[in-house]
N, C-alpha and C positions, 0 to 999 in steps of 0.2 A: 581596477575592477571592483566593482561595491558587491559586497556580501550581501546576500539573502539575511535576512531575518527570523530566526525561527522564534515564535512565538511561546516564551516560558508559560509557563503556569503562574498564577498570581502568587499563592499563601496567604498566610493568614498576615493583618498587619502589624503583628505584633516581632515581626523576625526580626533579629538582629543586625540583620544588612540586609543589601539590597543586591536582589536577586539577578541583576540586570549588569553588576559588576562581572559574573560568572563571563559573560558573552562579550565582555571587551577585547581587542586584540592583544590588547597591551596586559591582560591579567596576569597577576605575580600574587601566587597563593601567601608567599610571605610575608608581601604587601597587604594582603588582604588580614591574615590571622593580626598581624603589630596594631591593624588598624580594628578590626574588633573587639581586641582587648584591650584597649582603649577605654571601651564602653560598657563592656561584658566581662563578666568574669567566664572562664574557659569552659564551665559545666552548661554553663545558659547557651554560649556558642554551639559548642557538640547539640545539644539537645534542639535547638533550630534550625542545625544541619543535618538531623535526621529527622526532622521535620521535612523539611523541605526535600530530600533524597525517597522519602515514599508518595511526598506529590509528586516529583520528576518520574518515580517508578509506576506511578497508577496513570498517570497521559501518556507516557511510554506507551503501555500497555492497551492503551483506547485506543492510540492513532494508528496501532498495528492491528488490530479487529476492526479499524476502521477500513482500513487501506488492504485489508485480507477479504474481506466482505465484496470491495470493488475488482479487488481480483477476478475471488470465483466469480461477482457481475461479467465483468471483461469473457473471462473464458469461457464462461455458459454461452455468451450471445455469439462469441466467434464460431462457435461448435452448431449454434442454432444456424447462423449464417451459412455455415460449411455445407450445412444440412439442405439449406434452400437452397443454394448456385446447385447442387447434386441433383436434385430433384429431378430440372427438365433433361437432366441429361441419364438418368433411369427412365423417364416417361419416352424418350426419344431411343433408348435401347431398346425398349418393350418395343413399340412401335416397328420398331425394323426388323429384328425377331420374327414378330409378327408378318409383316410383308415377305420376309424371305421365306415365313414358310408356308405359307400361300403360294407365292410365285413357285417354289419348288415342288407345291405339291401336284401343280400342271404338270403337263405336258413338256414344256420348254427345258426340264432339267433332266427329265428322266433319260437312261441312256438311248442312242440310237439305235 
């Protein structure tokens, strides 16, 4: 079964690794730290990876006012919908209402 993809955020290109190791299946944070201190010294590491943790936190936060936004879309138009199938069947009440009390107000209903 192939995984979906979710789309990281880029950063700046100055980070210390690369952002795209996060999403491997195979990721081993221990593997990862031996291997950027390799290159980094641990201060430079931390401070890239909270770099990179308030870009993940501000797209966070877009794709859920984005996807909150299609919601209330979604749920405004079901409600508008609701609203329109309703309609002929008020204009179809009124209408009988109407006839019945008409016909009742003859002859034909009154008692014998």
């Amino acid at each position: 079964m192939e995984k979906s993809r979710m789309n990281l955020p880029k950063g700046p290109d100055t980070l210390c690794f690369d952002k795209d190791e996060f999403m491997k299946e195979d990721f081993d944070v221990d593997h990862f730290m031996s291997d950027c201190r390799k290159r980094v010294q641990l201060e430079a590491l931390r401070d890239d990876l909270e770099l990179y943790y308030k870009l993940l936190k501000t797209a966070m936060v877009e794709l859920i006012n984005k996807d909150y936004a299609d919601f209330v879309n979604l749920s405004t138009n079901l409600l508008r919908s609701q609203f329109d199938c309703c309609q002929p069947q008020l204009l179809f009440s009124t209408v009988a209402k109407s006839i019945q009390s008409e016909v009742c107000s003859t002859e034909f209903c009154k008692p014998f």
